[in-house]
C-alpha positions as CSV (number, residue, x, y, z in Angstrom):
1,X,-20.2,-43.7,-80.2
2,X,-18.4,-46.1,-82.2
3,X,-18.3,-50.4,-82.3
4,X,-14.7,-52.4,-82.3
5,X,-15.3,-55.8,-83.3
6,X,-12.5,-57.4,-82.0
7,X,-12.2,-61.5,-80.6
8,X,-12.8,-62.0,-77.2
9,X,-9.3,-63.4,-75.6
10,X,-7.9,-59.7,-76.3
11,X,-8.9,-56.5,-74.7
12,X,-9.5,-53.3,-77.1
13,X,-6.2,-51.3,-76.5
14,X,-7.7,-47.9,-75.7
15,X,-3.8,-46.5,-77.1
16,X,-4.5,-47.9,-80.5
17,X,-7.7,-46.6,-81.0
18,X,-6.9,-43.2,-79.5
19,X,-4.4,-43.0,-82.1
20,X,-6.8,-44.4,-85.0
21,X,-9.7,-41.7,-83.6
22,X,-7.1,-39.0,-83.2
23,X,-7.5,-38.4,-79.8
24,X,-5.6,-38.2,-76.5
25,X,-6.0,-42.1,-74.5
26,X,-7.8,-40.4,-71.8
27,X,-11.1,-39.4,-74.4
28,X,-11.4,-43.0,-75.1
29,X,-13.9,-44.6,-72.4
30,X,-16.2,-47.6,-72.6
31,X,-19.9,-47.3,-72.1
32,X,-21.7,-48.0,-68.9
33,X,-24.3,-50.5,-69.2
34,X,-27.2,-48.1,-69.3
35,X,-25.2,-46.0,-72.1
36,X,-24.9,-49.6,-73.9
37,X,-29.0,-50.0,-73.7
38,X,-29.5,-46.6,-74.8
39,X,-27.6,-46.6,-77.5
40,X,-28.0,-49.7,-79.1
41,X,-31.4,-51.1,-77.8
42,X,-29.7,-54.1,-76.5
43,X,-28.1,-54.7,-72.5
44,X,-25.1,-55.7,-72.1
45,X,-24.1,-59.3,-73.4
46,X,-26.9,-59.5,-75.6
47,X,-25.7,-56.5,-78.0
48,X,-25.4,-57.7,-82.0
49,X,-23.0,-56.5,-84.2
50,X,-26.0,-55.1,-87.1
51,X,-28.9,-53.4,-86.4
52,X,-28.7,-51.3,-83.6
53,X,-30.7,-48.5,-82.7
54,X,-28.3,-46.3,-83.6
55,X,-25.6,-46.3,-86.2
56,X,-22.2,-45.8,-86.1
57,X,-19.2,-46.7,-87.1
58,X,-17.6,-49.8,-86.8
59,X,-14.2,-51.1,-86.6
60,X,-13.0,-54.2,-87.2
61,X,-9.3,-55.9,-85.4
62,X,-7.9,-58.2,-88.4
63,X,-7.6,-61.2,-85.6
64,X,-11.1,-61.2,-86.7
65,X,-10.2,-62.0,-90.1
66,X,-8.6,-65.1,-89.3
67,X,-11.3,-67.0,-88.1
68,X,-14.0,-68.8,-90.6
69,X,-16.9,-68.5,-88.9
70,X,-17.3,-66.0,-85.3
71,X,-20.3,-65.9,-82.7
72,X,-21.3,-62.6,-82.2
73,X,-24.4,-61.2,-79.5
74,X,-27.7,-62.4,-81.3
75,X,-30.0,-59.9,-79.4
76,X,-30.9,-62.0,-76.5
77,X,-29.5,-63.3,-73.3
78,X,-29.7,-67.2,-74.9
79,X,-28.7,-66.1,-78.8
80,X,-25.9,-65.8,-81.0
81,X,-25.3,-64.8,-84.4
82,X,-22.7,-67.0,-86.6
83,X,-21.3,-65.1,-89.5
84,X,-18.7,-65.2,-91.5
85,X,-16.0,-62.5,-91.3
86,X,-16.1,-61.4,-94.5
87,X,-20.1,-60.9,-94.3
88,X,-19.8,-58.9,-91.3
89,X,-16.9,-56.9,-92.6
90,X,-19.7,-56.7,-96.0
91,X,-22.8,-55.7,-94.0
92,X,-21.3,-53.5,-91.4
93,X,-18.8,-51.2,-93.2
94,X,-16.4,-51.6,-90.4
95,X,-12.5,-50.2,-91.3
96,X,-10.3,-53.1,-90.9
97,X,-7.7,-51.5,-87.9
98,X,-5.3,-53.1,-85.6
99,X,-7.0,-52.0,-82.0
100,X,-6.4,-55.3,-79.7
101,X,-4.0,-55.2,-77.2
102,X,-1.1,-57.2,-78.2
103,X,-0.7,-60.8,-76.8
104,X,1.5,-61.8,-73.8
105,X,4.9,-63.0,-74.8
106,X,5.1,-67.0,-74.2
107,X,6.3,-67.5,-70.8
108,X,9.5,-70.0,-71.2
C-alpha cells in the first residue's frame, strides 16, 4: 500500500501512477473501505495523512504545493488537520510526483 496526497477537485490518475510505480494500469486499484480500516486504523473519511497504523510510502501531486495551508482527515468523522504543505511534504517523506488527472479544458 502506498498514500497519494493529492487536492480534492482532481481524481488520482491511475495511468500516472502506474507509470511512477512501474506497473501495468490494471495493478493499480484503490482500497475498499475495510482495506482502508485495516490498514491505517482509520474508516474512510476520517483517515490522516501521518500516523497511520502502518507505514508506507507517500506521494505527494505538486497542485499541493500551491496551496498555503490544506485540510487534511484529522482522525475523526468531525476533525481536520491544517498543515502547511511544506510540513507535510517534511513530516511524511512523500516524493513530490505529478499523479492527478489533468483538468478539463475550459469550455468556450
Amino acid at each position: 500500500p502506498f498514500l497519494v496526497y493529492g487536492c480534492g477537485t482532481r481524481r488520482v490518475d491511475s495511468r500516472k501512477l502506474a507509470e511512477r510505480l512501474q506497473v501495468k494500469p490494471e495493478r493499480v486499484l484503490l482500497a475498499d473501505a475495510d482495506q482502508v480500516f485495516e490498514i491505517t486504523g482509520y474508516i474512510v473519511g476520517t483517515v490522516p495523512p501521518l500516523g497511520l497504523k502502518t507505514t508506507m510510502p507517500a506521494f505527494m501531486d505538486p497542485a499541493v504545493q500551491a496551496h498555503e495551508i490544506v485540510y487534511a482527515g484529522g482522525g475523526g468523522i468531525d476533525a481536520l488537520l491544517k498543515i502547511t504543505p511544506a510540513d507535510l511534504l517534511r513530516h511524511s517523506r512523500a516524493e513530490v510526483a505529478d499523479l492527478l488527472a489533468d483538468e478539463p479544458a475550459a469550455q468556450p
